[in-house]
C-alpha positions as CSV (number, residue, x, y, z in Angstrom):
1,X,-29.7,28.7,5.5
2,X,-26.1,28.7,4.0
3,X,-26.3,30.6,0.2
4,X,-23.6,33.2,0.9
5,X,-21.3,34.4,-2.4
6,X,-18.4,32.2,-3.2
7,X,-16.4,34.9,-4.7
8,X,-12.9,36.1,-3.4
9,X,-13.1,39.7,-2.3
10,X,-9.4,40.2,-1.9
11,X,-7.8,41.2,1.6
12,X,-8.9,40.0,4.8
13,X,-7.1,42.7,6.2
14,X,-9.4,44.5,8.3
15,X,-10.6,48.1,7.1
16,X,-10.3,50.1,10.3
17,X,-7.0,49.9,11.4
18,X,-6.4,50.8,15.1
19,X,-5.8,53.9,14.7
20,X,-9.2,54.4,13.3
21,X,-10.9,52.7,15.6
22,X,-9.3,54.7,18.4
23,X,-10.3,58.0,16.2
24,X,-13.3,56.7,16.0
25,X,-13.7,56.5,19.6
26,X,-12.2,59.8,20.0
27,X,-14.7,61.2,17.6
28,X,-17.8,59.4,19.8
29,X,-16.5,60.7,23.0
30,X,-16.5,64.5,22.1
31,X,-20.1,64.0,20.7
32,X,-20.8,62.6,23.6
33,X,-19.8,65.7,25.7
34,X,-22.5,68.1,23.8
35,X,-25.1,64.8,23.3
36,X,-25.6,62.6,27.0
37,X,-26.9,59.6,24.7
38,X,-24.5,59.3,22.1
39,X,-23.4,55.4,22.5
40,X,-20.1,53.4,22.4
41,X,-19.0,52.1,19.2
42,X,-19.4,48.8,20.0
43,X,-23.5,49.9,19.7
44,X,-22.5,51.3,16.5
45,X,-21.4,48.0,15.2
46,X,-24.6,46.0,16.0
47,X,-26.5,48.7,14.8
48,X,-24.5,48.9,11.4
49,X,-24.2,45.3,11.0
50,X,-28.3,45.4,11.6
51,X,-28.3,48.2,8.9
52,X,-26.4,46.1,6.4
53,X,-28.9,43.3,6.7
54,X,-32.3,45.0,6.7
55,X,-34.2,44.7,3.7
56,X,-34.1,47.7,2.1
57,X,-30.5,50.3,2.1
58,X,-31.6,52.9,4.6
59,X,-30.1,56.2,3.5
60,X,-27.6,58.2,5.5
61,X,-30.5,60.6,6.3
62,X,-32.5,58.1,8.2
63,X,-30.2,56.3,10.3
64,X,-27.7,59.3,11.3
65,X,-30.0,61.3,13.4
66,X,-31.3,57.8,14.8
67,X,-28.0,56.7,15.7
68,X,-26.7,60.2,17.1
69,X,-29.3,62.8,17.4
70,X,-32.6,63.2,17.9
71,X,-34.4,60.6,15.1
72,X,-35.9,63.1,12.8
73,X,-34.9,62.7,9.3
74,X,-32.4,65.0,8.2
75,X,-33.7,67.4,5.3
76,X,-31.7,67.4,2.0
77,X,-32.0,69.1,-1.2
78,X,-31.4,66.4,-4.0
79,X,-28.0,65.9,-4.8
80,X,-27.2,68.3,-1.7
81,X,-24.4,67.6,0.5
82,X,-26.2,66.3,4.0
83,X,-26.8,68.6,6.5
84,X,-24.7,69.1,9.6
85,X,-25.7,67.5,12.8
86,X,-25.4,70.2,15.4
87,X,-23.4,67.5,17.9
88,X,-20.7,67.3,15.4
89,X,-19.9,71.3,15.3
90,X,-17.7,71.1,12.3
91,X,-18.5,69.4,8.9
92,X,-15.1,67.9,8.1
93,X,-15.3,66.3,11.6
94,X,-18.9,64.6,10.3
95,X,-17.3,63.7,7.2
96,X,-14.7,62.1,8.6
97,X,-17.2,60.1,10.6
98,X,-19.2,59.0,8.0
99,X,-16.2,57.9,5.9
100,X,-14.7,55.3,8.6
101,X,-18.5,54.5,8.7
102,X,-18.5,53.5,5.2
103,X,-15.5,51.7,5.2
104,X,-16.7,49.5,7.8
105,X,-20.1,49.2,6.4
106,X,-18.3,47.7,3.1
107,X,-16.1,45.6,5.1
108,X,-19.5,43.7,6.5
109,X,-21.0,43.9,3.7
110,X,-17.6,41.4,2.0
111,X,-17.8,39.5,5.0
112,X,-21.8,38.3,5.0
113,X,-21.1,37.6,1.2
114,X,-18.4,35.8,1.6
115,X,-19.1,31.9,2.4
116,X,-17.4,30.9,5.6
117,X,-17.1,27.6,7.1
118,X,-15.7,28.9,10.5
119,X,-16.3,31.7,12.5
120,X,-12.1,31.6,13.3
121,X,-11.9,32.1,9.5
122,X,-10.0,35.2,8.8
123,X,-12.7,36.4,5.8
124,X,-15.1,35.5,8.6
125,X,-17.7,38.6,10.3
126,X,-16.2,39.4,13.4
127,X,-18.3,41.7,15.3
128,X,-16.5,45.4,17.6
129,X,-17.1,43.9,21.1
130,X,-15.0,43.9,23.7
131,X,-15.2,42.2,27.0
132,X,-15.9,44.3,29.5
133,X,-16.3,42.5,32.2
134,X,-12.6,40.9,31.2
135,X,-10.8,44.0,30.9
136,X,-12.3,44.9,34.4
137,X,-11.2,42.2,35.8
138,X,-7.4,42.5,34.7
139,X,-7.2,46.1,36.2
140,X,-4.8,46.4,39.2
141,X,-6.8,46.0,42.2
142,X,-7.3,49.7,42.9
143,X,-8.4,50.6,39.8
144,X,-11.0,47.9,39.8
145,X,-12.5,49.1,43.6
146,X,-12.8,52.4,41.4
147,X,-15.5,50.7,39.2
148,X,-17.3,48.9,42.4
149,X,-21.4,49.0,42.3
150,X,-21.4,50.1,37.9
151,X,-23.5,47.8,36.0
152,X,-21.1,46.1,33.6
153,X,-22.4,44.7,30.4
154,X,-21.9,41.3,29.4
155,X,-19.6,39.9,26.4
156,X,-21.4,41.1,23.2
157,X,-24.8,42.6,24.9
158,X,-24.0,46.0,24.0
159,X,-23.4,45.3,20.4
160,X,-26.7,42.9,20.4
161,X,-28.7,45.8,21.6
162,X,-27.2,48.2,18.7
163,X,-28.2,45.2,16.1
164,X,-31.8,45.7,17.6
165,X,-32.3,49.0,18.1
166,X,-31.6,48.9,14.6
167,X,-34.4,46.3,13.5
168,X,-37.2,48.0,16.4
169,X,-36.7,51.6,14.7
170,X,-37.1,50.1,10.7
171,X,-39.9,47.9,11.9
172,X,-41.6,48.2,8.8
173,X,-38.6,46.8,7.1
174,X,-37.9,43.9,9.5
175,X,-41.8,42.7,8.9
176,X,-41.8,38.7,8.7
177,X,-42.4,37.6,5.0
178,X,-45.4,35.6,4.3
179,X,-43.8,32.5,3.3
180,X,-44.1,30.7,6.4
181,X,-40.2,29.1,6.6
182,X,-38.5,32.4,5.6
183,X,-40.6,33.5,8.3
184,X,-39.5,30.7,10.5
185,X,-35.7,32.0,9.8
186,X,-35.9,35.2,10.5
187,X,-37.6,34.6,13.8
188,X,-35.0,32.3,14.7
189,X,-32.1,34.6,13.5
190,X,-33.7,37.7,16.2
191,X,-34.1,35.6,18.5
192,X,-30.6,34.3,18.5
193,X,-29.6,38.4,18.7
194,X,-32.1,39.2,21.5
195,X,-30.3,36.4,23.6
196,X,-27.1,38.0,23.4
197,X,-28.8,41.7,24.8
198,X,-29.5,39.7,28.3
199,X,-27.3,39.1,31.3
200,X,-24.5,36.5,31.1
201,X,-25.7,34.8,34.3
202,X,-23.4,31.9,33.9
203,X,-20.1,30.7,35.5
204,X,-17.3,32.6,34.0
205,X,-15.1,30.1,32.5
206,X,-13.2,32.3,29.7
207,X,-12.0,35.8,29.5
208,X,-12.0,37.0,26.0
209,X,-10.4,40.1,26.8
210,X,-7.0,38.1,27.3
211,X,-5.8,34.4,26.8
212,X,-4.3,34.8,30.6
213,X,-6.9,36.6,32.1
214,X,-9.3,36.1,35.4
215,X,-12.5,34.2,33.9
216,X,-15.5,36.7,32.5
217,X,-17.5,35.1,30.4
218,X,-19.2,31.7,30.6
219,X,-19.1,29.0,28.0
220,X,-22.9,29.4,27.3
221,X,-22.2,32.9,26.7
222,X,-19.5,31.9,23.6
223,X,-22.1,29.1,22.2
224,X,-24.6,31.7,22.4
225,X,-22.7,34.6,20.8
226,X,-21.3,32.5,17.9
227,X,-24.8,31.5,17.1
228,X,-25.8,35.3,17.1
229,X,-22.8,35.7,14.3
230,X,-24.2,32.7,12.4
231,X,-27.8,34.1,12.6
232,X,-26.4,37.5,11.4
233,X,-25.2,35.5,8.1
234,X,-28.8,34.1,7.6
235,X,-30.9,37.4,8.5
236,X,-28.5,39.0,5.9
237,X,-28.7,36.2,2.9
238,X,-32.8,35.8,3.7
239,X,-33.5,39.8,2.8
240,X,-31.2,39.2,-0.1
241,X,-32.9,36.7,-1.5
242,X,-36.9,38.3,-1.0
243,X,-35.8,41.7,-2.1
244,X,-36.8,45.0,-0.9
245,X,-40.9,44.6,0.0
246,X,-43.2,45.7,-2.9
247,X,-46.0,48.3,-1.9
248,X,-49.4,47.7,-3.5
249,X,-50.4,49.9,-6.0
250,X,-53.7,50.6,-5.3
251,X,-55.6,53.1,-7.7
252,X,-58.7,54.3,-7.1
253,X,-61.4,52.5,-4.5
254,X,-60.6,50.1,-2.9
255,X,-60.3,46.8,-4.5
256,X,-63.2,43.5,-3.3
257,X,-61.9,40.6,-2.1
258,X,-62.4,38.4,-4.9
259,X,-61.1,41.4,-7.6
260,X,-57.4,40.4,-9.4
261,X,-54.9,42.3,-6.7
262,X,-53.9,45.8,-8.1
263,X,-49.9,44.6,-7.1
264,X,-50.3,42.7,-10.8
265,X,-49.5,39.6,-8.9
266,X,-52.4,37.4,-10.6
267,X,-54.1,36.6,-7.8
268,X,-57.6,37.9,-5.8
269,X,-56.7,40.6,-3.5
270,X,-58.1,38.5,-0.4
271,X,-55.6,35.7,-1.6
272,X,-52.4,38.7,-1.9
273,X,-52.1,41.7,-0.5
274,X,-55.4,41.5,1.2
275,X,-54.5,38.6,3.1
């Protein structure tokens, strides 16, 4: 499924500079010191990129507490400014949070839209992963004994399991279609993500944290993280292309099987959204 927007978006450049990322990173860790289970950014990616592809725009309100608090909706006058989370102690330090946010939201956003025909392509989506397991690995030899017995994740597992926290929290929203092939791609597109959230149990071949690096990753591990990045692509352009779901607007009792269905679709209700 390959329908993605042919039209330039200007720069390549990518939106979060270093500096930003390492702010950004900053920013996570002093959350983390008031809120145990605030995660890496890497989680943040998968569960942003998830966000940009689910079928309807989830509002600030939703994910935010989801992502960094305690999942309750955050309450909001209209037209209010949002409330502060309590982790984040200070407004402007929120702000600031949400603002890198945005700009990377918009930068996946360009990137899904944008047709590629390689994943090396600069306009290409390159997912915030880093490996681990790599960067372990090049560590002076004292420093690694110093990391002995943790459980280190695998190249692109922590961002797959931020992609699908993402699509298990908005079930609703992540609901296979009834037309049997768009369901067909959207099963093959999570299942292509849920691979990536289990073990590398491969022969490392390839460190992707450096060209000259010890080996970390196996080549089955690539194949099946460039699929995961192609699948993105398709879960992004099939919600695209259905629209956000239409709720049936039932009126009164309940409608019989055989009556027209009250969405104005034309149909009986058993044959629509009685099915």
């Amino acid at each position: 499924m390959n329908t993605t927007d042919t039209t330039p978006h200007g720069s390549t450049a990518p939106a979060l500079s270093p500096d930003m990322l390492d702010e950004l990173d900053q920013l996570l860790d002093d959350l983390r010191t008031r809120e145990d289970e605030v995660p890496q950014w890497e989680f943040c990616d998968g569960f942003l990129t998830a966000l940009v592809c689910t079928r309807r725009p989830v509002p600030v309100a939703e994910w935010l507490p989801m992502l960094l608090g305690d999942g309750l909706p955050l309450e909001a006058a209209p037209d209010a400014a949002l409330p502060l989370m309590a982790p984040f102690q200070e407004l402007a330090r929120q702000q600031r949070f949400l603002a890198l946010w945005e700009l990377r939201r918009a930068e996946v956003e360009r990137q899904l839209d944008t047709q590629v025909e390689s994943l090396d392509a600069e306009e290409a989506y390159h997912p915030e992963v880093i490996d681990m397991r790599g960067a372990i690995a090049s560590l002076p030899e004292d420093e690694r004994s110093e990391m002995e017995g943790q459980e280190i994740p695998s190249f692109g597992q922590v961002w797959a399991l931020g992609f699908m926290f993402a699509v298990e929290n908005w079930e609703d929203d992540w609901q296979a279609p009834r037309d049997k092939e768009a369901a067909q791609w959207l099963d093959d597109g999570l299942d292509a993500i849920v691979a990536l959230t289990e073990d590398d149990e491969g022969e490392p071949e390839i460190c992707m944290y450096a060209e000259d690096g010890p080996p970390s990753t196996s080549q089955e591990r690539l194949e099946a993280f460039g699929a995961a990045i192609w699948a993105v692509y398709d879960l992004r352009q099939l919600w695209r292309s259905l629209g956000p779901r239409v709720q049936a607007a039932v009126r009164g009792d309940q409608p019989g099987r055989n009556d027209p269905c009250p969405c104005g679709s034309g149909k009986k209700y058993k044959k629509c959204c009685g099915a």
